[in-house]
C-alpha positions as CSV (number, residue, x, y, z in Angstrom):
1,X,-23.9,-12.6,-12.7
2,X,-23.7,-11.1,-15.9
3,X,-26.6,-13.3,-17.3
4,X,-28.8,-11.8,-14.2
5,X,-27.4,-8.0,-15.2
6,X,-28.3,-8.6,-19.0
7,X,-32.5,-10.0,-17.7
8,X,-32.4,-6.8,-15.9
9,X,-31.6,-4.5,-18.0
10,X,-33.9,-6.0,-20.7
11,X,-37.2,-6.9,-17.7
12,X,-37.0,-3.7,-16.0
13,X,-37.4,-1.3,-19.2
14,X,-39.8,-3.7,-20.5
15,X,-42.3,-3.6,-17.5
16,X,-41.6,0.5,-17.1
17,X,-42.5,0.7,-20.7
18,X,-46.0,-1.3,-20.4
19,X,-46.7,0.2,-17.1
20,X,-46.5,3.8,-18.6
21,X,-48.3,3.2,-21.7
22,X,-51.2,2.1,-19.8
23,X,-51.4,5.0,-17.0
24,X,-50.9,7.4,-20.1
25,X,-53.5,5.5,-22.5
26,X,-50.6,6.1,-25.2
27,X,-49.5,2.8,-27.2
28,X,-45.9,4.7,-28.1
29,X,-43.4,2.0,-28.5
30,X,-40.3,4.6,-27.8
31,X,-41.3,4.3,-24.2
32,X,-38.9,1.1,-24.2
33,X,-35.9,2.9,-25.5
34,X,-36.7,5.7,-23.1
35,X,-36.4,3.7,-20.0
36,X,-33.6,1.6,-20.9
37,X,-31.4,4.6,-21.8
38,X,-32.2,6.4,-18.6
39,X,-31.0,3.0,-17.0
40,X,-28.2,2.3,-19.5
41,X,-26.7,6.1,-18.6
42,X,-27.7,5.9,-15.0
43,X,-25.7,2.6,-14.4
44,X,-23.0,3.6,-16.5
45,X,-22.5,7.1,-14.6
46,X,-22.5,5.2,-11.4
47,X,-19.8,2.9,-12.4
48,X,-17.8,5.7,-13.9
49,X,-17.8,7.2,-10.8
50,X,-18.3,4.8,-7.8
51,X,-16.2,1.9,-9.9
52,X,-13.1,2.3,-7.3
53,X,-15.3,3.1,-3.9
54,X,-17.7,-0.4,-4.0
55,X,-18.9,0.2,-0.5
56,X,-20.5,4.0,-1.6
57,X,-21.9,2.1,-4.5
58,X,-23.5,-0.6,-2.7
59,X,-24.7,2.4,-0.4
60,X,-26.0,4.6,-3.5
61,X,-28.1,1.3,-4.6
62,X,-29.7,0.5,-1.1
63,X,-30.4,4.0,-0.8
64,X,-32.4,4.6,-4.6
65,X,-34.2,1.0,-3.9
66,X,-35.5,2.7,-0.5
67,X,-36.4,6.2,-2.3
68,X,-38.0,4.8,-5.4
69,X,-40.0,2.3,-3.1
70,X,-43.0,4.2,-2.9
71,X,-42.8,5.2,-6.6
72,X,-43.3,2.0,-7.6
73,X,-45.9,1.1,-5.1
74,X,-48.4,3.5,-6.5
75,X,-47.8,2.4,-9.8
76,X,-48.4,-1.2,-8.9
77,X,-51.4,0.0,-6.7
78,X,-52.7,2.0,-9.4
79,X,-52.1,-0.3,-12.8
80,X,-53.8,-3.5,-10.0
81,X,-56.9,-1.4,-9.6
82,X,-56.9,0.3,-13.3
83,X,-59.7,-0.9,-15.9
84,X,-56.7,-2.8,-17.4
85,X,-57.0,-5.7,-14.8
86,X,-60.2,-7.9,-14.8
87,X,-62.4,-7.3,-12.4
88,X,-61.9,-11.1,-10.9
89,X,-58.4,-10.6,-10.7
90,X,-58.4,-6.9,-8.9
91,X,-57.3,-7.2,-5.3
92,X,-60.0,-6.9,-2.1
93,X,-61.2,-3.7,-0.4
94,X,-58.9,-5.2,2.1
95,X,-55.9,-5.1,0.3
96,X,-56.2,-2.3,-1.3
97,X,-56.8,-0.9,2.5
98,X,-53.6,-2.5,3.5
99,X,-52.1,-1.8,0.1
100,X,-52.4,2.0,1.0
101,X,-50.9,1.8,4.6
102,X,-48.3,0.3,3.0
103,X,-47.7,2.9,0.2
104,X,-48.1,5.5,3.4
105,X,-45.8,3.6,5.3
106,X,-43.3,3.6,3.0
107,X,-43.7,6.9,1.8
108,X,-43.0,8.6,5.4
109,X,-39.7,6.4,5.8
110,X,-38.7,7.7,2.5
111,X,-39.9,11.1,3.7
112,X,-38.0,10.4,7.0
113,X,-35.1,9.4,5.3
114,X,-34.6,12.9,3.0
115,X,-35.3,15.0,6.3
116,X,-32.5,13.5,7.9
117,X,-30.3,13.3,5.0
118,X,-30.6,17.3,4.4
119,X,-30.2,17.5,8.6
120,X,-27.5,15.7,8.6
121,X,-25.6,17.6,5.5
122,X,-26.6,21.1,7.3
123,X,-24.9,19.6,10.3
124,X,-21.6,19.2,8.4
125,X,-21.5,22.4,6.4
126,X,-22.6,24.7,9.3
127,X,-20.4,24.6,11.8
128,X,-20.0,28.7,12.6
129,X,-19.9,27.7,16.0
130,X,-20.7,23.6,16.7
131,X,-19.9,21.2,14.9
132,X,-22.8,18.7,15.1
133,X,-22.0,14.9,14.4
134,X,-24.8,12.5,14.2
135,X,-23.6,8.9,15.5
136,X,-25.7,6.6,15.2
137,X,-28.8,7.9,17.7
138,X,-26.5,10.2,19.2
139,X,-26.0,13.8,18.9
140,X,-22.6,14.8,19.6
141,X,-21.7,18.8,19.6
142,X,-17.6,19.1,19.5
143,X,-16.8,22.7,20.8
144,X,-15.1,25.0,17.8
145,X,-11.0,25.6,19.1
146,X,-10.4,29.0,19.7
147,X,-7.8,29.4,17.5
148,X,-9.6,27.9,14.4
149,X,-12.5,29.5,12.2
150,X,-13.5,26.2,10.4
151,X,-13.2,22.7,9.9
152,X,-10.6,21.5,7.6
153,X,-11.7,18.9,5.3
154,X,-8.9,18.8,2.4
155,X,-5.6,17.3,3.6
156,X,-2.2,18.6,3.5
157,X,0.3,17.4,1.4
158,X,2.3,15.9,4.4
159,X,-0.4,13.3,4.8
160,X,0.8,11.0,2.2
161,X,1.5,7.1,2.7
162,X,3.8,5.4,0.7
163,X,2.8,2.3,-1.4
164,X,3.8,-0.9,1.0
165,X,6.4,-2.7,-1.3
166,X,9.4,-5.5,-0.8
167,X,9.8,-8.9,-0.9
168,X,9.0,-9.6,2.5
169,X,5.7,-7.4,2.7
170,X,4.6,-9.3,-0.6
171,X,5.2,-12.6,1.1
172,X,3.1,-11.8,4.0
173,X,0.6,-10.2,1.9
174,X,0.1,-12.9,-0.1
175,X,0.4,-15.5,3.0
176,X,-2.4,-13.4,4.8
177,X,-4.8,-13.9,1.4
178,X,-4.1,-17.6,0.7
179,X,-4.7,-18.4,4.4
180,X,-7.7,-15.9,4.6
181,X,-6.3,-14.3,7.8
182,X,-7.2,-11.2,9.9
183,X,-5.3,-8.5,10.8
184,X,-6.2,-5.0,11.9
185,X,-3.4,-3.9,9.6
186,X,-5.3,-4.5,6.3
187,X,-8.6,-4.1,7.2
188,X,-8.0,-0.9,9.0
189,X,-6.1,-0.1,6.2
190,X,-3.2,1.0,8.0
191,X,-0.7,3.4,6.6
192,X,2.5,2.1,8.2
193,X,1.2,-1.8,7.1
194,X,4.4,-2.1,4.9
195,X,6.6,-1.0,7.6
196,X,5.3,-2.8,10.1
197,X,5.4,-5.9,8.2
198,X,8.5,-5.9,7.0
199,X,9.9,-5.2,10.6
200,X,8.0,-8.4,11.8
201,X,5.3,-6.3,13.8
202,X,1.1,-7.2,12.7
203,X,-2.2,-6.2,14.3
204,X,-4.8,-8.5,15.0
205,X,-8.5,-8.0,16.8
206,X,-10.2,-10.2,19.0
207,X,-14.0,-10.7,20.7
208,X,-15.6,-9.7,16.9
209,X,-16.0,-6.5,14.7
210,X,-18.9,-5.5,16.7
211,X,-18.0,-2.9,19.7
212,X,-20.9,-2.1,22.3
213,X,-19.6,1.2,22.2
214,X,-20.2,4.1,19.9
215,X,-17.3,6.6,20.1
216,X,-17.2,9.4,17.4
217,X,-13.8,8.6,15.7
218,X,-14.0,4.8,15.2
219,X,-14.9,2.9,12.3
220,X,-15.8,-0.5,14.1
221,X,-19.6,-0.9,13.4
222,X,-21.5,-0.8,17.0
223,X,-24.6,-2.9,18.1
224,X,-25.4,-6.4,19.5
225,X,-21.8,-8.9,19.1
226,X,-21.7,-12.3,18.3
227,X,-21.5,-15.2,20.8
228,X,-17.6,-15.1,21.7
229,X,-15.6,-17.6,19.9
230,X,-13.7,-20.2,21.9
231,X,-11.3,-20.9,19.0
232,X,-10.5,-17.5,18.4
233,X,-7.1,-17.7,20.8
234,X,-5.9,-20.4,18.5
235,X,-6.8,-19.0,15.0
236,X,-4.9,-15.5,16.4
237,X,-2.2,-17.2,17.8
238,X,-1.8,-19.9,14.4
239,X,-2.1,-16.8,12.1
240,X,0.7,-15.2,13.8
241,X,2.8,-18.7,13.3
242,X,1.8,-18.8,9.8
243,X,3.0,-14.6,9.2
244,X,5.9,-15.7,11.2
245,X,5.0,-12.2,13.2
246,X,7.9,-10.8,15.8
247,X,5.9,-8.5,17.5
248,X,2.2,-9.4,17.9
249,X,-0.1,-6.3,18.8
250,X,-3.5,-7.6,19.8
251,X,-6.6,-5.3,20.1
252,X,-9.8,-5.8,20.9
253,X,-13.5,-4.1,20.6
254,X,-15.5,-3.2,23.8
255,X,-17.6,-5.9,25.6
256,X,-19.2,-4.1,27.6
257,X,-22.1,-7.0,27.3
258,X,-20.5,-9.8,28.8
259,X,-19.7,-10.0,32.5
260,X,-15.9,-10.4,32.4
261,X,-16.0,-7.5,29.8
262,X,-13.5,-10.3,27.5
263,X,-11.1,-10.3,29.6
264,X,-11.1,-14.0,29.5
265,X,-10.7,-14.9,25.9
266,X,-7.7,-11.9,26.6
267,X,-5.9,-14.0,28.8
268,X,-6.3,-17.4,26.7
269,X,-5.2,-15.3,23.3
270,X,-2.1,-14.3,25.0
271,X,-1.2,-17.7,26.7
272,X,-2.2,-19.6,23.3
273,X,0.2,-17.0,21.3
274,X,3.4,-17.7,23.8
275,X,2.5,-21.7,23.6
276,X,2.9,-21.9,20.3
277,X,5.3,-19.2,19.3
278,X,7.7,-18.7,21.7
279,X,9.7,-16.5,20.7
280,X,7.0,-13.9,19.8
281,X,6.4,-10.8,21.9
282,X,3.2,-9.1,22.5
283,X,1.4,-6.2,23.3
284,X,-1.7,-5.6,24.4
285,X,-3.8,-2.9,23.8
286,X,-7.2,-2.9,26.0
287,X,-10.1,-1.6,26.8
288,X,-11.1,-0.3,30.0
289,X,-12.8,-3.0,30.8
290,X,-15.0,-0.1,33.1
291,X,-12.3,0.1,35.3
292,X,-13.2,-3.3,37.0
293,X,-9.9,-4.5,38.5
294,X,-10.7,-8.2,38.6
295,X,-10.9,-8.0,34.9
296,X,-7.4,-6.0,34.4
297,X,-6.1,-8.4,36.3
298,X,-6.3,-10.9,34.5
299,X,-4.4,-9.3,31.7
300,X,-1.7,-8.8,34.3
301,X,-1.7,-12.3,35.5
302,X,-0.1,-13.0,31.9
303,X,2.4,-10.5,31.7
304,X,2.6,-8.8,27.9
305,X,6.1,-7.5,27.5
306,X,3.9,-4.2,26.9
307,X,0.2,-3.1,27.8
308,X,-1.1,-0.6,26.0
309,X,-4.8,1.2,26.6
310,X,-5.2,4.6,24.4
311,X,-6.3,7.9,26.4
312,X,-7.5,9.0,22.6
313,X,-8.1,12.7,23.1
314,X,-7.6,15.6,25.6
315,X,-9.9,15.9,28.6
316,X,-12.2,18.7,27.5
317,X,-13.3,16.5,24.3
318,X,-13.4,13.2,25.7
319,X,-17.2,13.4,26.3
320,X,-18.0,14.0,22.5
321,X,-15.0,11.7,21.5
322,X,-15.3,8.9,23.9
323,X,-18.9,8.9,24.5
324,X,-19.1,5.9,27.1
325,X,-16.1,6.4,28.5
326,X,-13.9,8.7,31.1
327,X,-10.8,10.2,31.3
328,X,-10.2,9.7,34.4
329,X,-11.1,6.3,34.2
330,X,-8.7,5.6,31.7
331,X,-5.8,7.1,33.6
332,X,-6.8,4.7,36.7
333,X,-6.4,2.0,34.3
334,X,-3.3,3.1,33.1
335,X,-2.2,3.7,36.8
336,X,-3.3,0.1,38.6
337,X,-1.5,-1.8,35.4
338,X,1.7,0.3,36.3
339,X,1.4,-0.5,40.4
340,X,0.6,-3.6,39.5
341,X,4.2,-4.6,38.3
342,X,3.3,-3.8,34.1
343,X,7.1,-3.2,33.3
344,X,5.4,-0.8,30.1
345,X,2.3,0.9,30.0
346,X,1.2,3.1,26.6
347,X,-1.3,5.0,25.6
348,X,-2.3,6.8,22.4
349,X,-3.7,10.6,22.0
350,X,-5.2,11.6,18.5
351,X,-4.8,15.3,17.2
352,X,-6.7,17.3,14.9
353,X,-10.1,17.0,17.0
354,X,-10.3,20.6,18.2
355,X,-7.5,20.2,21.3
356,X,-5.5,23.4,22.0
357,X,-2.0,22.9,22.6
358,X,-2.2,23.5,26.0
359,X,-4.3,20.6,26.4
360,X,-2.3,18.3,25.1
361,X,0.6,19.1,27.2
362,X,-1.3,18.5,30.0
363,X,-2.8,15.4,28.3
364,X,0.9,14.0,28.8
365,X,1.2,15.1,31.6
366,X,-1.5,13.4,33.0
367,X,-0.1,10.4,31.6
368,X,3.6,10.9,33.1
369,X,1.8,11.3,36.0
370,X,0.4,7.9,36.4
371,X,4.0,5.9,35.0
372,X,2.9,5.6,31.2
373,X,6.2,4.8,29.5
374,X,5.4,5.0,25.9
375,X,2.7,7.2,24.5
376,X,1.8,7.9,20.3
377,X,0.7,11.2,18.7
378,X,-0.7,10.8,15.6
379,X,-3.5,12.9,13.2
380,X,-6.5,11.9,13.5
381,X,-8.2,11.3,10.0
382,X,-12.1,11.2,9.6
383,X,-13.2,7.7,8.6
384,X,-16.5,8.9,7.0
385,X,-18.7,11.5,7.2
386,X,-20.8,9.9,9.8
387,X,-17.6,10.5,11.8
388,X,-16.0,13.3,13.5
389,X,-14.8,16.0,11.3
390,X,-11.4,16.7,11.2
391,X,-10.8,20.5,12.7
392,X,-7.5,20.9,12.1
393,X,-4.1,19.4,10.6
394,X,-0.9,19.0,12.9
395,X,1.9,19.8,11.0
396,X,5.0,17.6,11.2
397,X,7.1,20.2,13.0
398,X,4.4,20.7,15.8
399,X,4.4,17.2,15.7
400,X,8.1,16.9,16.5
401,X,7.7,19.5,19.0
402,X,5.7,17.5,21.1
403,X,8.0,14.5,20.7
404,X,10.8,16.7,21.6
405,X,8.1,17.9,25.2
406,X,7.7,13.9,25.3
407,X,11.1,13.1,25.6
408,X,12.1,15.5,28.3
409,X,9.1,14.8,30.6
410,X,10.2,11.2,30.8
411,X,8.4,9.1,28.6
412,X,10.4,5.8,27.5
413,X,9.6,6.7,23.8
414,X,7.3,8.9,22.1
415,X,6.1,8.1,18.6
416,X,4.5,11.4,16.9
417,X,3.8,12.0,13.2
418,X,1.1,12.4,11.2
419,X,0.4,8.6,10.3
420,X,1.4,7.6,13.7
421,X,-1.3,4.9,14.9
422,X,-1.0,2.9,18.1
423,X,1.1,0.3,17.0
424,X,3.6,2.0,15.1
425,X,7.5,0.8,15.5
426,X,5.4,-1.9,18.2
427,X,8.6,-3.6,18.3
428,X,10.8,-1.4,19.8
429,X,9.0,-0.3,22.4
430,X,9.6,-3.4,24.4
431,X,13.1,-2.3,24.9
């Protein structure tokens, strides 16, 4: 690696050098101190900055490489066709034809690229009256809350997360890297991961990393899945045994492209977890599965102690939020687990999107209303900027107002804090 790093930044000044003393007929030999000290600084700034956030790096590169593109095409194109290269070496009137669509064709991507760049940016620091998201291909317009003016971006000082420590969590830790095992809990980067841990309670994802569905908040990349793995109910259920988990939370992304939705390899994950550990509980937290009952059956055919499926957001934003799915369709869900002898149904709301706090009393209600036993409130936190902006902040005593609302409409428990995600204090809830 660092022999490859050391070629470049010795060939790449070296051929920028050359290539400039021949377009500007000038034989100046500082030309290869010039380049390599824009390149030294350049790569050196990047670090500097980008040293701690690898994935923005990785981004910055791909996206230069794609810029600079057509650059260095008409350079090429122009030293290939210069006096400089023999006549019986200069390409065809063909290729220079196709040499040309190319430099066109990459020169409108590039083009393409800025225009959307700039769109998108306006899009996030205009929002007088819409805040305008691009996902993906899709436009989504979240209505401004009445009782806001803007979109707040810097967080409070109540959204803090303590640094996991203790024995046990550096056991687990360490178990989870030697044995190369995935839970939701590190790569979501959970901030109750230490908690949890420690309290025996770990999150882990089935059916892939790729969801066919493209809601607003999530960080789960979208687009075609994988083939469903066979093996994955025993690699869940042996990396539970070897965590020596309590409480196993298993999650999943949407399937929307296979017939039984994954409700199958759902069913096998939870039987091969209880086979061989015993004395593990579980919950499950599902998708709708588009409200097709012979698939939710088959999650109630094996009985988790608790199953969970997350309502997300209030009604009025579900359509920006949620994109392919339904509110209603949800709380149907919710509904046919609890008729359909689920001793404890969840679900889990997100704040901060805009909701009015109206709504979100009659988001609970709406889930009292169908037997939900256990429901989380938590702030929702914008993963990137090709995410969801964040309109407002809850603060912790609002928060504890509506666990306090919670309480006396019924619900079993209600978890609500700032960092509360779905599975926090998992464990308890199957009491």
């Amino acid at each position: 690696m660092l022999s490859t790093t050391i070629t470049t930044l010795d060939a790449s000044p070296r051929t920028m050098s050359r290539a400039t003393q021949l377009l500007t007929k000038n034989s100046n030999k500082n030309y290869y101190f010039h380049w390599i000290s824009i390149l030294a600084i350049g790569t050196m700034l990047i670090f500097y900055f980008l040293l701690s956030e690898m994935g923005a790096l990785v981004e910055i590169a791909t996206v230069l490489s794609f810029i600079t593109a057509p650059f260095y095409a008409i350079l090429n194109y122009k030293l290939v066709t210069s006096k400089n290269m023999p006549d019986q070496h200069k390409p065809s009137k063909s290729l220079r034809d196709l040499s040309i669509a190319g430099i066109l064709f990459l020169s409108l991507f590039a083009f393409g690229y800025i225009l959307n760049s700039f769109i998108y940016f306006v899009s996030f620091t205009d929002m007088s009256e819409t805040k305008t998201v691009n996902q993906g291909w899709v436009k989504l317009n979240l209505p401004k809350s009445d009782s806001k003016e803007k979109v707040r971006t810097k967080k409070p000082d109540w959204i803090r997360v303590k640094l996991p420590i203790g024995k046990k969590y550096t056991q687990l830790r360490s178990t989870v890297e030697e044995n190369k095992l995935h839970t939701i809990c590190v790569s979501g980067n959970c901030p109750n991961m230490g908690e949890c841990w420690t309290e025996g309670t770990a999150t882990f994802m089935i059916l892939g990393n790729i969801c066919t569905r493209s809601c607003g908040f999530c960080n789960v990349q979208t687009g075609s899945p994988l083939p469903v793995d066979e093996l994955e109910p025993f690699k869940v259920a042996r990396s539970i045994n070897i965590m020596g988990v309590k409480h196993a939370v298993i999650t999943s992304v949407d399937r929307d492209d296979i017939k039984d939705g994954g409700s199958i390899i759902w069913a096998e994950t939870v039987n091969a977890i209880r086979d061989l550990n015993p004395n593990t509980t579980i919950e499950t937290l599902i998708p709708d599965f588009k409200g097709e009952t012979d698939n939710i059956d088959r999650i109630i055919k094996v009985a988790p102690e608790v199953v969970s499926h997350n309502l997300e957001t209030v009604r009025r934003l579900t359509k920006e939020v949620r994109i392919q799915a339904k509110y209603d369709r949800s709380l149907e869900v919710l509904k046919y687990l609890k008729e359909s002898g689920i001793s404890r149904t969840k679900s889990g709301v997100m704040l901060g999107l805009g909701e009015k706090r109206e709504e979100v009393l009659e988001t609970l209600d709406d889930l009292r209303s169908v037997g939900v036993d256990i429901v989380t409130l938590g702030q929702y936190l914008q993963p990137s900027k090709k995410h969801l902006p964040v309109v407002d902040f809850i603060t912790p005593d609002e928060f504890k107002e509506y666990e306090i609302i919670g309480k006396e409409m019924g619900f079993r428990h209600v978890e609500s804090g700032p960092l509360v995600r779905s599975s926090y204090k998992a464990h308890k809830h199957i009491h």
